[in-house]
C-alpha positions as CSV (number, residue, x, y, z in Angstrom):
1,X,-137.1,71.7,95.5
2,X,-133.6,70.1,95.8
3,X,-131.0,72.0,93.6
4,X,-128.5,68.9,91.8
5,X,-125.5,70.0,93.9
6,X,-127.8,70.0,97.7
7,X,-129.1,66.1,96.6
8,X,-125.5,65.0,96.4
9,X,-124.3,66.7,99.6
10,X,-126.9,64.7,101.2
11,X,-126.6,61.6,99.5
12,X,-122.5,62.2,100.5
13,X,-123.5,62.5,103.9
14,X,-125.6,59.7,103.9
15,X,-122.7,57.2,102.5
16,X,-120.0,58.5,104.8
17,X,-121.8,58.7,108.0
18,X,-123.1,54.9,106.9
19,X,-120.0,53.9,106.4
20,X,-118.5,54.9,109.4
21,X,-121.6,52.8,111.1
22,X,-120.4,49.8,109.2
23,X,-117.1,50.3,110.1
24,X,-117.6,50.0,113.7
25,X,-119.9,47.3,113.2
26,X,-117.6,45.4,111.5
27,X,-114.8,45.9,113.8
28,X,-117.3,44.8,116.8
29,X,-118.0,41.6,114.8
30,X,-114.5,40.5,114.6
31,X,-114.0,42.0,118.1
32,X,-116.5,39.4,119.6
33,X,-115.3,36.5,117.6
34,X,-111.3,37.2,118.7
35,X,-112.7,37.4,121.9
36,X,-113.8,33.3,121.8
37,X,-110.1,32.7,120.8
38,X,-107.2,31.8,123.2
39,X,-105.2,34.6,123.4
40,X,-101.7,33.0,123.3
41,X,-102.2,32.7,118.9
42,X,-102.8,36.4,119.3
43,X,-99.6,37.0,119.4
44,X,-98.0,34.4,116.9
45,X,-96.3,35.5,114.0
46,X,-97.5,35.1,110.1
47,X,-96.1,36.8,107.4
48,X,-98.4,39.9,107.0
49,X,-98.4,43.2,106.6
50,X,-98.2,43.2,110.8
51,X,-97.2,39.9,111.3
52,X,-99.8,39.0,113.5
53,X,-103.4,38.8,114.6
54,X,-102.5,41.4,117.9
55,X,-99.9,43.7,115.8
56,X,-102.8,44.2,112.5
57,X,-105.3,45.3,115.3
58,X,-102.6,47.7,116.9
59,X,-102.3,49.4,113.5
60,X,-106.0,49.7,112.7
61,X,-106.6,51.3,116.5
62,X,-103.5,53.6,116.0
63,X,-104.6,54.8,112.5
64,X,-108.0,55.3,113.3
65,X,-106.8,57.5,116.5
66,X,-104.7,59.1,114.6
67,X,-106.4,60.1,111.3
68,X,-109.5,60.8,114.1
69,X,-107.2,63.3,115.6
70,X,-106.6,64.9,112.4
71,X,-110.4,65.1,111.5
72,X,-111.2,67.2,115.2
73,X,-107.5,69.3,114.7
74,X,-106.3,67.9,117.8
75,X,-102.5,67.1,118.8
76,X,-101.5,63.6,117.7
77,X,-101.5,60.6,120.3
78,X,-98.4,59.0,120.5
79,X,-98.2,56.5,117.6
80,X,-97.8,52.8,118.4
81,X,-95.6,52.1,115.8
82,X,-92.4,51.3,117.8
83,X,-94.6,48.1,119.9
84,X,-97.9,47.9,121.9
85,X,-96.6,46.4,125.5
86,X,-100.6,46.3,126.7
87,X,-102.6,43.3,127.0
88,X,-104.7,41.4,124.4
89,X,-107.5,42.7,126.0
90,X,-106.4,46.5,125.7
91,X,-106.2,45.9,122.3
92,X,-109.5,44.8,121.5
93,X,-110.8,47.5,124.1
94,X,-108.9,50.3,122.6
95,X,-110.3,49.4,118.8
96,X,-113.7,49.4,120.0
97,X,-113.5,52.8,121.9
98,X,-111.7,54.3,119.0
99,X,-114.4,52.9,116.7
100,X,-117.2,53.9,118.7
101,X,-115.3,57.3,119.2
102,X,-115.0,57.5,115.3
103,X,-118.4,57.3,114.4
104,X,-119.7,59.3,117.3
105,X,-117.5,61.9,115.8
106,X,-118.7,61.6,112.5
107,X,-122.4,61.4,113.2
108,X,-122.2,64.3,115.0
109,X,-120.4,66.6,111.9
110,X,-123.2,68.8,109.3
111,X,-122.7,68.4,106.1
112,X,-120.9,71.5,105.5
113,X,-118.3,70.2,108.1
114,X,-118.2,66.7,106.2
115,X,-116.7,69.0,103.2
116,X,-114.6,71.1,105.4
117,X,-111.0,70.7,104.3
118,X,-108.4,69.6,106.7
119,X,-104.9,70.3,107.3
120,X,-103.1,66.8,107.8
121,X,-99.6,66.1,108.5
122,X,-98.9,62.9,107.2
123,X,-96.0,60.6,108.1
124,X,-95.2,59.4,104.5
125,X,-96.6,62.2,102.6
126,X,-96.0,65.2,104.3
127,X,-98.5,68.2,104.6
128,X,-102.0,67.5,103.3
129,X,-105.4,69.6,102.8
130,X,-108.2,67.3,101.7
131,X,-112.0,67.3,102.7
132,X,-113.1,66.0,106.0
133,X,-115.2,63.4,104.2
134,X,-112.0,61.9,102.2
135,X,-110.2,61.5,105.2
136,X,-112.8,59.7,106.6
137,X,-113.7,57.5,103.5
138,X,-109.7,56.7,103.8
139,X,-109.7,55.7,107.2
140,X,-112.8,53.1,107.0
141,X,-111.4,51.9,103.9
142,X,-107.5,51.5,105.5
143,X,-109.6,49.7,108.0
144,X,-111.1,47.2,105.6
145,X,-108.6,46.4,104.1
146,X,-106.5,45.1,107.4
147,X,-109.8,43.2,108.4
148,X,-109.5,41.1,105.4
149,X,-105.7,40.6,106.8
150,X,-107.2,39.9,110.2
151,X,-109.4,36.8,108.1
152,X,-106.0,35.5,106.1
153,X,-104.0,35.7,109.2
154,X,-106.6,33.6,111.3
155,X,-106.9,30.8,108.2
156,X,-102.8,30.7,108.7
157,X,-103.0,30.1,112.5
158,X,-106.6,27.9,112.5
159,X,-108.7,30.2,113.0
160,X,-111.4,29.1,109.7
161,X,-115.0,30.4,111.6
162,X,-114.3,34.3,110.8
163,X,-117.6,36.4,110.6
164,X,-118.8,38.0,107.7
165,X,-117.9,41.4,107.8
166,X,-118.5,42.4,104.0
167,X,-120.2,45.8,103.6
168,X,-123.0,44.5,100.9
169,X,-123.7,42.2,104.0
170,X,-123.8,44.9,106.5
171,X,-126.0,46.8,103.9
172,X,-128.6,43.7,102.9
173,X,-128.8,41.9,106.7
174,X,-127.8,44.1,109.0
175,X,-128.6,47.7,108.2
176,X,-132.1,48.6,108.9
């Protein structure tokens, strides 16, 4: 029989290593769609966070990199917070791999790892020690968050045909 405390380690395993599913999913979906776009309004400017379609995928590829660094204790990749000089198609290359990199990661991590803490060091914050799992429900939600930028900043410049990337979507239609 299942003790309280072994159910919700499970069922925490479950969600996160979901999650991290949807994630990549989602950023795939938008990934495709950009890719039917011209890729001179990549690069246009509108008042954002990262002023930009090209600049708000940057950050989500370089955060995910990065906090995926963190997860495995690995040295940092340099941070492309100064300027991306690559192509449009680097871009949307690089977020894929680092997605698909991500939730390989993640998939592959027991459940005692998922709770593992981790030793951070975090540009705005310093030293950190959280739970592997925290990190990771951080990342996918940073992630989020600068997908619904990714939607606003294509209605500025438009772009009105976005796919539906919501996770109770992923979760009714897509996940099997």
């Amino acid at each position: 029989m299942l003790t309280t405390q072994t159910t919700i380690t499970v069922k925490l395993s479950a969600l996160i290593k979901d999650y991290v599913i949807y994630n990549q999913w989602a950023n795939r979906r938008l990934i495709e769609w950009l890719k039917t776009k011209p890729a001179n309004i990549m690069d246009l400017k509108v008042p954002s966070s990262f002023m930009g379609i090209k600049n708000t995928l940057v950050h989500i590829w370089d955060t995910e990199r990065s906090w995926l660094a963190h997860l495995k204790l690995a040295p940092q990749p340099e941070n492309m917070r100064k300027g991306f000089a690559g192509s449009w198609e680097e871009v949307l290359d690089g977020l894929q791999e680092v997605s698909d990199n991500f939730t390989s990661y993640v998939l592959s991590l027991s459940n005692e790892e998922l709770q593992e803490t981790c030793h951070c060091n975090v540009l705005f914050v310093g030293d950190i020690y959280r739970p592997r799992f925290e990190i990771i429900q951080h990342t996918m939600n940073h992630s989020t968050y600068h997908r619904g930028q990714l939607v606003t900043i294509g209605h500025h410049i438009g772009l009105n045909d976005a796919p539906m990337t919501d996770f109770m979507y992923y979760v009714l239609r897509i996940k099997q």
